[in-house]
Wavefront OBJ file of the C-alpha trace (Angstrom):
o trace
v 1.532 -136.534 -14.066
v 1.507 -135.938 -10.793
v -1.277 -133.129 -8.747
v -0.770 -131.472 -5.518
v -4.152 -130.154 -4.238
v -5.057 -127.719 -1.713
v -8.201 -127.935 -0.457
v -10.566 -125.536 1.817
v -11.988 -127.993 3.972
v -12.553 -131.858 4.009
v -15.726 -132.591 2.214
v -14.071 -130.785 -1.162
v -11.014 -133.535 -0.214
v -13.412 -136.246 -0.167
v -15.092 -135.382 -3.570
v -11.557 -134.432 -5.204
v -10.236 -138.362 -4.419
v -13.326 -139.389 -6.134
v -12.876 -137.446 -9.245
v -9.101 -138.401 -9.137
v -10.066 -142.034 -9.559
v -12.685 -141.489 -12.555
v -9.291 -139.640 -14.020
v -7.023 -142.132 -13.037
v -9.678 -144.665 -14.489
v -10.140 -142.775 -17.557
v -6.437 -142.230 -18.111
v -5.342 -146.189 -17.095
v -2.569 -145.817 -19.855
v -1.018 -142.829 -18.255
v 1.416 -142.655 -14.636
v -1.227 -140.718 -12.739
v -0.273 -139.737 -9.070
v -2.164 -137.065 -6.343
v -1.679 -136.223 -2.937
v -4.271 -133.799 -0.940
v -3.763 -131.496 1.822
v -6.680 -130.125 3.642
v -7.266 -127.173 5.631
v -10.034 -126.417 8.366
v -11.717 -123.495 6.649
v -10.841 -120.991 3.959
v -9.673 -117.617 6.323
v -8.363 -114.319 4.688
v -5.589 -113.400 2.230
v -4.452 -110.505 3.757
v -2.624 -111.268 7.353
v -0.067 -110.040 9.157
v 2.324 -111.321 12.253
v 4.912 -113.802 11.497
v 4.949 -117.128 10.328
v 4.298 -119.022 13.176
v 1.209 -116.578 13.755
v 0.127 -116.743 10.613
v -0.474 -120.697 10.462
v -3.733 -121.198 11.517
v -4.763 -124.189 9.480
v -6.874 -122.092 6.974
v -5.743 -122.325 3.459
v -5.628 -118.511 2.761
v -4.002 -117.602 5.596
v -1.355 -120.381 5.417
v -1.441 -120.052 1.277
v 1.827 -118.813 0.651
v 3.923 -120.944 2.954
v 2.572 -124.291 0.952
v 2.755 -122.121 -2.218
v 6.784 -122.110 -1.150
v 6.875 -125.222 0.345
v 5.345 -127.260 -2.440
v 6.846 -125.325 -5.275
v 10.671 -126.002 -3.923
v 9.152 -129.784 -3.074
v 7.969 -130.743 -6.911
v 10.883 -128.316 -8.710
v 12.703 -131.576 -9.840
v 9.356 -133.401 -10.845
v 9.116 -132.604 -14.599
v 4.934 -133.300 -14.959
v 3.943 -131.803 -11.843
v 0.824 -128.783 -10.737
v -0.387 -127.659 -7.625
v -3.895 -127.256 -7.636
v -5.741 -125.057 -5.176
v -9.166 -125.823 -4.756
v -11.572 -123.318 -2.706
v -14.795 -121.344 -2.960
v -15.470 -117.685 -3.510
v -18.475 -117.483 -1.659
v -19.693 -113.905 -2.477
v -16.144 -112.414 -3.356
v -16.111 -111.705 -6.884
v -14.473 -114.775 -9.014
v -12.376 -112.618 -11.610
v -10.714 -110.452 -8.862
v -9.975 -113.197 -6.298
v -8.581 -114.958 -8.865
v -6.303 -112.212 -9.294
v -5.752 -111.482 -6.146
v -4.472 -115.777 -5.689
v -2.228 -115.394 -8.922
v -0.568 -111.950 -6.954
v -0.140 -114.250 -3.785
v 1.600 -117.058 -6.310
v 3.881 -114.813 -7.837
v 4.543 -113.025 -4.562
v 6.073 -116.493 -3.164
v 7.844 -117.080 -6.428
v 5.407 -120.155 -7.403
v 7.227 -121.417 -10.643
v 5.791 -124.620 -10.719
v 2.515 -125.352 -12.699
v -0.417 -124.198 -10.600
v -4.394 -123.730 -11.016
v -6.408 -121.654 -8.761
v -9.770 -123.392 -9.428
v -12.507 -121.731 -7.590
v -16.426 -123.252 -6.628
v -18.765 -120.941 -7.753
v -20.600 -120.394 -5.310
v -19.104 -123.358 -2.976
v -17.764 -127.143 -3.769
v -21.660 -128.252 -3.707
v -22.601 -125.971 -6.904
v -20.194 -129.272 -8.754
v -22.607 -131.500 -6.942
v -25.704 -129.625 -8.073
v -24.206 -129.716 -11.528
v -25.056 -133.652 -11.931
v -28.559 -134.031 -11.089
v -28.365 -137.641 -12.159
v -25.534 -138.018 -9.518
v -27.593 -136.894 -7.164
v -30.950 -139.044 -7.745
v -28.393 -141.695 -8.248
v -27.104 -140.953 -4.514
v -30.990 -140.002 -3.309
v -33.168 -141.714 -4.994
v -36.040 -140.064 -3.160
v -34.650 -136.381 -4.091
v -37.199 -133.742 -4.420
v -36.511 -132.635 -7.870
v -38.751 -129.664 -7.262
v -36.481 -128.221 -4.644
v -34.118 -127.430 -7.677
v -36.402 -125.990 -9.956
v -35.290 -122.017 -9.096
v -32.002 -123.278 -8.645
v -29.441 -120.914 -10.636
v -26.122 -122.853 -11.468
v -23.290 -121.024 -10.309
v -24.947 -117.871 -9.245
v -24.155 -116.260 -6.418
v -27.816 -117.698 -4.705
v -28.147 -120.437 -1.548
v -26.199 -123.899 -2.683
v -25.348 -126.391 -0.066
v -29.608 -124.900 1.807
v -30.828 -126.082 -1.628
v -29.062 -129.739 -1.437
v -30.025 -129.866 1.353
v -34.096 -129.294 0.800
v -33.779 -131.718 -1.899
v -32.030 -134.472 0.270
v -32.093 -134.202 3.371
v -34.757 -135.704 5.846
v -37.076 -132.654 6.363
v -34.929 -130.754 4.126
v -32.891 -127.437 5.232
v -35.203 -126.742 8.164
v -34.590 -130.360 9.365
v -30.796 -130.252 9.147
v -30.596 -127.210 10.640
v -33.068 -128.535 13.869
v -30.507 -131.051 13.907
v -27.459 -128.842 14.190
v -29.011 -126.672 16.688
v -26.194 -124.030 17.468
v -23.257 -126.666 16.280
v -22.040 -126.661 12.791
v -20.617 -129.952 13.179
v -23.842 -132.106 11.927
v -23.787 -129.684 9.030
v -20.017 -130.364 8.150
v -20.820 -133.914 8.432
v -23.675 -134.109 5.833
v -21.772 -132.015 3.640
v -18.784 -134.766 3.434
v -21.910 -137.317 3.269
v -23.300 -135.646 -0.085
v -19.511 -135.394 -1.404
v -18.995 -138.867 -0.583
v -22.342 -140.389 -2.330
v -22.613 -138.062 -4.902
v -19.501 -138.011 -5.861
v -19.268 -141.709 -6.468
v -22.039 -141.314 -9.326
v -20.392 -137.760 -10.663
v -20.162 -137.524 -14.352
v -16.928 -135.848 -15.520
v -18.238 -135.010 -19.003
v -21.470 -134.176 -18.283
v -21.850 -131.208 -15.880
v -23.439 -128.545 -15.529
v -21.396 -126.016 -13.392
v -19.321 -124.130 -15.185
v -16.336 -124.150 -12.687
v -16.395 -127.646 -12.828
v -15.575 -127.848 -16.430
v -12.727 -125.483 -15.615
v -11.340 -127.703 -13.058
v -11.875 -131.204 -14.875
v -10.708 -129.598 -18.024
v -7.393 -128.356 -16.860
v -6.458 -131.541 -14.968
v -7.217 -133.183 -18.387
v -5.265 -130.821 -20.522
v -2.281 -131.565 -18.495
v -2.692 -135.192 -18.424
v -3.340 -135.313 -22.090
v -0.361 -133.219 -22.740
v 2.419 -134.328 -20.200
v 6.256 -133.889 -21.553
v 7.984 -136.885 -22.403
l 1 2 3 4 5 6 7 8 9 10 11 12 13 14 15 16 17 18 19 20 21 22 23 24 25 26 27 28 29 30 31 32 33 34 35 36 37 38 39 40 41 42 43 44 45 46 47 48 49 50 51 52 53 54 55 56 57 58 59 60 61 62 63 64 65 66 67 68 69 70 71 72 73 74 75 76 77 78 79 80 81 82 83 84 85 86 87 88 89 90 91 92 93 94 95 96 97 98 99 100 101 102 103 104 105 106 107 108 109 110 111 112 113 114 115 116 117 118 119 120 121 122 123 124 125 126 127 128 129 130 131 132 133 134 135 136 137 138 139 140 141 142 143 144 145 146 147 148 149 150 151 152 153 154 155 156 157 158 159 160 161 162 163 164 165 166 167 168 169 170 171 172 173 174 175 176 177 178 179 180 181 182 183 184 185 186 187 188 189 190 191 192 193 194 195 196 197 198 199 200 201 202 203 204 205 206 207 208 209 210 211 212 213 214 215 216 217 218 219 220 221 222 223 224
């Protein structure tokens, strides 16, 4: 079996080659091959201006030309899905959804493809393994969590960070000052540490287990 993701940004990248491994781990009996492309950002479906003006290194905006590009790429590859892997922020998930599978059948996507969307963003899979996380922190403050709503539409990467970070979301954000570069960084820190310890059947975020489960569905039933 063989995945092509595209990802928003680089700290879901980093996480997704960590999950790979627990898959390819779990599935040692099976041929078991990724590849990851990452963009700098999510940007906007809707875009206009021609091709050249319309790749701007955000995975929306550039969407459709890997949608093509991919699709005529893995045509001969008989176990093969593209797997786009982004947040929804505060869109709502059912009609962004819909509004991807439009875009894929726009571009004439035949190949296998799964639009699997963070609810709110990738660190709501993070929050979903509190053991990952005390395993990565081991001075977490559990309390920080305790109003936390999985998968709501409420604060996700603030409340990491107030349970993990030195001086907690006012501290990182004294750090960043005006830059969101330290931020960026500590957010591929957390999906690098935590996602090391990450549980793949135990978790609670709902958009995990739709993600997990559909890259084990199609391991579990590749075609001869």
């Amino acid at each position: 079996m063989y995945f092509q993701f595209l990802i928003e940004d680089r700290s879901s990248e980093i996480l997704i080659h960590h999950l790979m491994n627990k898959l390819k781990e779990r599935y040692c009996e099976k041929e078991l091959e990724y590849d990851t492309k990452s963009f700098k950002g999510i940007g906007h479906l809707k875009t206009t201006g021609n091709l050249l003006e319309r790749k701007t290194g955000n995975l929306l905006n550039d969407l459709g030309m890997y949608l093509r590009a991919f699709d005529k790429k893995l045509s001969s590859l008989r176990n093969s899905a593209i797997v786009i892997v982004l947040d929804n922020d505060l869109r709502d998930t059912n009609t962004f959804k819909k509004e991807l599978e439009l875009l894929a059948k726009k571009n004439l996507t035949v190949t296998d493809h799964i639009f699997s969307i963070a609810v709110k963003e990738i660190e709501v899979w993070l929050l979903g393994d509190v053991n990952a996380i005390e395993s990565a922190y081991p001075k977490i403050k559990k309390s920080a969590l305790r109003y936390y709503v999985q998968d709501g539409l409420v604060d996700t990467w603030e409340t990491l960070a107030n349970a993990v970070y030195p001086g907690g979301l006012k501290g990182l954000r004294k750090k960043a000052g005006d830059s969101y570069s330290e931020i960026g960084r500590t957010k591929m820190e957390w999906a690098d540490r935590i996602g090391r310890f990450m549980d793949l059947e135990h978790n609670s975020s709902p958009s995990f287990q739709y993600f997990i489960n559909n890259l084990r569905d199609r391991i579990s039933h590749e075609k001869e």
